[in-house]
N, C-alpha and C positions, 0 to 999 in steps of 0.2 A: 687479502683484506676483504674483509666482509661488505656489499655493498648495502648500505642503511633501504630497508622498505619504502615507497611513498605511502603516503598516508598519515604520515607519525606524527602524534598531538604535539604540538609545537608549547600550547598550554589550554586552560579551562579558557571559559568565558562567562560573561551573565548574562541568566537565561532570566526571562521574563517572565514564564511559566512550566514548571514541568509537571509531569503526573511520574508515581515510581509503580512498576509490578511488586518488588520486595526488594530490600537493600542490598546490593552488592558493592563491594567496594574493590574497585579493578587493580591490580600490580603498576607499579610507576615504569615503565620502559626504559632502558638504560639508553644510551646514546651509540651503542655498537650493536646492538641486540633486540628483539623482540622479548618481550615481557615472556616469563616461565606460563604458560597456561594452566588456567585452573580448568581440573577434568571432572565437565559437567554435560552430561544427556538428560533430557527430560522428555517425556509419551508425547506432550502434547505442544502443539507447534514447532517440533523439533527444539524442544527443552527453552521455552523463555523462561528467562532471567531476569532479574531485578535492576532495571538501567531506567535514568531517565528516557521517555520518550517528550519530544518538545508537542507542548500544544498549539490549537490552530491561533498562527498570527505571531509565533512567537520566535524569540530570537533564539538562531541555534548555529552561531558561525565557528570555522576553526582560522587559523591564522596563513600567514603564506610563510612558507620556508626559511628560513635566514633573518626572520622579522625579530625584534626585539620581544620578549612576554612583557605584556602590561602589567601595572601592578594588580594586585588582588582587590577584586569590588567584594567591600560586605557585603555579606547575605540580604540584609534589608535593604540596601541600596542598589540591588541587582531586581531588585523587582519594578523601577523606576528610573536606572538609568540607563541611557543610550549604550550602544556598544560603541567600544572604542573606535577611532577611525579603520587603524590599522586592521581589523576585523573583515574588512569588505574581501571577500577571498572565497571562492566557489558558493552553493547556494547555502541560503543563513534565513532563510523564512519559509513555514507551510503558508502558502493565500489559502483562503478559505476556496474549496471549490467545491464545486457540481460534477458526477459523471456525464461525460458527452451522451449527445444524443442518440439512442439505440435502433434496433432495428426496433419495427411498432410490432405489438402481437396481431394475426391474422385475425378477422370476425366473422361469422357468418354461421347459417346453418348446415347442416352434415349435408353433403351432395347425393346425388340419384345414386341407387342402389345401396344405401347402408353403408357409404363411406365417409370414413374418419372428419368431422368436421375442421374448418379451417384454421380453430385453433388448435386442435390433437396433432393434426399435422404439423402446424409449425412448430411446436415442441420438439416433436418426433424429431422433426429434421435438426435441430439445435442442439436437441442430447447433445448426442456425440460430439460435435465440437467442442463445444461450452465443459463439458464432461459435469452437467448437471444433468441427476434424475429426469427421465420424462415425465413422470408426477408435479417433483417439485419445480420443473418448469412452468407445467400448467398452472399451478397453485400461483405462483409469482405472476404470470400473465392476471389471471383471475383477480387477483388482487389488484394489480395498476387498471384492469377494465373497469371493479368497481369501484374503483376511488375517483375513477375519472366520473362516475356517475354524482358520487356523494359528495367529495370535495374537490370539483376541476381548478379550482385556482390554486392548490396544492400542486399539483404537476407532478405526482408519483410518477417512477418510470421503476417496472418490473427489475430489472440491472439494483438498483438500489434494496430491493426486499430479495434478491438475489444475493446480496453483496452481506444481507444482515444472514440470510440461509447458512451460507459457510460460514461465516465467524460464530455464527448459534451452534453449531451442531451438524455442520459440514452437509448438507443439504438433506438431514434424514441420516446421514451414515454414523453418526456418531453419537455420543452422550448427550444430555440436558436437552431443554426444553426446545423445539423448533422455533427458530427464530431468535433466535435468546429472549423469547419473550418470559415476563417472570408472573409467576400464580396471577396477583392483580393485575397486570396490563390485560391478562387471558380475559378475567372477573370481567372488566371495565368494558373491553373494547370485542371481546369475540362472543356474546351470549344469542345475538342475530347477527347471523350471515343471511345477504340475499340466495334463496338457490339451495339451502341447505337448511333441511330440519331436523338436524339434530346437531349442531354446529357441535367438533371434536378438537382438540389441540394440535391431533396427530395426524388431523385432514391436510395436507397444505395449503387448499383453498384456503379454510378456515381460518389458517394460523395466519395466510399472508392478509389476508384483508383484518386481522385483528392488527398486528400490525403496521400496514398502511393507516389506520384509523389512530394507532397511536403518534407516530412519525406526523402525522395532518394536524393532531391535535391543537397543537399552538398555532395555527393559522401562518407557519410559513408558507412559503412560496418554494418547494424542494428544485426547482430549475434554477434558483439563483444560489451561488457558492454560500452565500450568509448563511441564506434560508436552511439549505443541507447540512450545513456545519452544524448549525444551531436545533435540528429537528433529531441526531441522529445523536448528538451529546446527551439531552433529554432523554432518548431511547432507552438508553444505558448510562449510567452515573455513577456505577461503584469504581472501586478501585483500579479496575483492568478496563476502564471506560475508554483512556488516550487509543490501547492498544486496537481496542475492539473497532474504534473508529476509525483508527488508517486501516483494518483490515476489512471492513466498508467499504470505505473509498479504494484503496486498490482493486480489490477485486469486482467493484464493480464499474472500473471502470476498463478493467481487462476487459469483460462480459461484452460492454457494451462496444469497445472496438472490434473485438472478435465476432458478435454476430452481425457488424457490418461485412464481414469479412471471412464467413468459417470457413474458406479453403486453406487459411494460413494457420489453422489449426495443429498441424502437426510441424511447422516452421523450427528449425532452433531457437527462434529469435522467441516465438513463444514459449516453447520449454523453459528456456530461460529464465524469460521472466516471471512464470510460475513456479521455478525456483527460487529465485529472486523473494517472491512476495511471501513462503512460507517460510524467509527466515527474520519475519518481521520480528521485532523484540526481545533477537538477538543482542547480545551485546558488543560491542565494537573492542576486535582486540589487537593488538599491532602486530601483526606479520599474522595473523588468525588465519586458516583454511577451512573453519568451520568444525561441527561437530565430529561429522566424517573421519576428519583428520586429527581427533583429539584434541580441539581448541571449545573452548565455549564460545565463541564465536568468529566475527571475520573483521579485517580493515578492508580498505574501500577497495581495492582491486585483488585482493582475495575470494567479495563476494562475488564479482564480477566474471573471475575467471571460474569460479566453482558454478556459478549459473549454467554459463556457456562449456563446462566441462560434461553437466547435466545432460546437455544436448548435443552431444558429441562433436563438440567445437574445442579445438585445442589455444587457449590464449596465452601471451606469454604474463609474468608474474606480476608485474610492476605498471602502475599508473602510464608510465612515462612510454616502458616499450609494447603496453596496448595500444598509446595513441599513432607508434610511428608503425605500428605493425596491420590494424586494418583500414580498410577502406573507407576514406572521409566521405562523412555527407558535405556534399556541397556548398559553400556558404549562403546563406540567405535560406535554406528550406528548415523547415520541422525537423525535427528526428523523428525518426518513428518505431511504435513498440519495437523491444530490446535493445533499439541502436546505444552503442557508448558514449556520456557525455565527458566530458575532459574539461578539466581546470587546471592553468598554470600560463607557462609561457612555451608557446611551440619552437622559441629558438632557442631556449636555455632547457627549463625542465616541467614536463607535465605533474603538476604533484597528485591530483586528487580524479576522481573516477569515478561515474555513477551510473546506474540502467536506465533509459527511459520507458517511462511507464506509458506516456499520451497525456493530453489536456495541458503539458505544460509542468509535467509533477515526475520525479525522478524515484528511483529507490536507491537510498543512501546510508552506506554506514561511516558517519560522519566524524568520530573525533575520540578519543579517551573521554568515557563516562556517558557516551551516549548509548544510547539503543540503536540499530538497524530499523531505520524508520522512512517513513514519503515525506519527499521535502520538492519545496517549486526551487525548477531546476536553471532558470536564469532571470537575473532579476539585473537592473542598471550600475554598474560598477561595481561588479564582480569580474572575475577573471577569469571566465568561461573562453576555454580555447576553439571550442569546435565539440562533433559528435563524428563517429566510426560507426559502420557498417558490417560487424563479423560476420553477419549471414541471414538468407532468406528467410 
């Protein structure tokens, strides 16, 4: 007898907001079986697909095991009503946040004998861990020094013009414009740079203080979760806008845990989770192993174990026998980057499993019909079991 995956959509729910990449419409899962996979690769982000990704503040819950499905909410009355009680069941909301606080950039003038000034250096030494360019490091720092100059009640932090680098065009490596900035924000906001007289698109100094200057514009406050949510929406607003901005905030909140920290640079726990965050906008599919494996994407402890497979960590298949197989965090502490968070019941059955990312924000592939998306990863009456520890 086949034993049933965890993870498996019990039913829909109503969602308060979503944004779509392109439509796709997923296989209904039998009750013995995993849905037939539809065989799809895509160049860019490891093939995103066309799934809801839930917006910030918005409701994205799946149900507990055994639970009755509620009736169907219209469409129009899904955009204003509560979710049903029965809904409180692992995490079911993005809060708006902020990346934690970074390490600061070095300042100073080049030291005696013609060596590397304090900022070259601290780039230099961040490369490598970060596995951002030493250029586009510099340019990012360059950019939060002079916003702090231009608009200090803004509270740029380099991690965030970091965070828009790779979701733009991969820090320099790849296609379109640096920064995903578009013709006009360039027009508007990069024609003076301080420092620079001939200001370029392709400079990163250039591109990140045009930029910074966009992101300021509206007189948020980017230290506060509002502020950032609402400063980096603005940034980007077309269509792949939802996407663009969990891959924002993920990675820049990786950045900024890791340069507190670059000896954990080569960790499993980090691999992981940067495996983890490049299969954002994935689509959630039930018993899914990922592209890899010929699935268009993953359920929740598929992404989990194909993460930590990443990093040459062997985990076993299921929600249930990841929780009783690693090592528990402690109760009462954090989890910390890549630990595993767990939803269910630890005497009966774990059903649900997600990465932690830090600040309080998980990466989750949460339900039939959603995306592989950042979701806050304990909120008051939900059924958060605990977090597991697979490795340093």
């Amino acid at each position: 007898m086949r034993v049933p995956l965890t993870c498996k959509p019990f039913a829909r729910y109503p969602e308060v907001r979503s944004s779509r990449l392109d439509a796709v419409t997923p296989e209904t899962p039998t009750a013995d079986a995993p849905p037939k996979p539809t065989w799809a690769r895509g160049a860019l982000y490891r093939g995103l697909v066309a799934l809801p990704l839930v917006a910030g503040l918005a409701t994205a819950g799946w149900l507990v095991a055994g639970r009755d499905q509620p009736a169907p909410v219209p469409a129009q009355a899904a955009l204003t009503a509560p979710a049903p009680a029965q809904t409180v069941s692992g995490p079911s909301v993005l809060q708006a946040s902020a990346p934690v606080q970074a390490q600061e950039p070095a300042q100073g003038a080049a030291g005696g004998g013609g060596g590397p000034a304090p900022l070259q250096k601290w780039a230099d030494s961040l490369a490598g861990p970060l596995d951002i360019p030493a250029p586009a490091l510099l340019g990012y720092a360059n950019g939060e020094l002079t916003m702090r100059k231009e608009r200090p009640d803004c509270h740029l932090s380099w991690v965030t013009l970091a965070g828009l680098g790779v979701a733009g065009n991969n820090h320099g490596r790849g296609d379109g414009e640096p920064m995903g900035l578009s013709t006009q924000q360039w027009k508007k906001y990069g024609a003076q740079i301080p420092g620079i007289a001939n200001p370029a698109l392709s400079d990163p100094s250039a591109a990140s203080v045009a930029a910074g200057r966009a992101l300021c514009a509206s007189g948020v406050d980017l230290s506060a979760g509002n502020g950032w949510w609402k400063a980096v929406a603005g940034y980007e607003n077309g269509s792949g806008m939802e996407l663009f901005r969990q891959r924002v905030l993920g990675y820049a909140q990786l950045y900024a845990t890791l340069s507190l920290d670059p000896a954990k640079a080569n960790a499993p726990s980090l691999h992981a989770t940067r495996f983890a965050l490049g299969q954002l906008g994935l689509p959630y599919v039930w018993g899914g192993n990922g592209p890899d494996a010929g699935a268009a994407g993953f359920d929740c402890s598929g992404l989990t174990k194909a993460s930590y497979d990443s990093a040459g960590v062997s985990l076993p298949r299921t929600a249930d026998s990841q929780f009783r197989s690693v090592p528990p965090v402690p109760g009462g502490q954090e989890p910390q980057l890549g630990d595993l968070v767990f939803y269910g019941s630890p005497a009966t059955r774990i059903h649900h499993v997600g990465l932690y990312l830090g600040n309080g924000l998980m990466i989750n592939a949460p339900t039939e019909g959603q995306a592989i998306q950042i979701h806050t990863f304990h909120r008051p009456g939900d059924d958060y079991a605990g977090a597991g520890h697979p490795a340093n």
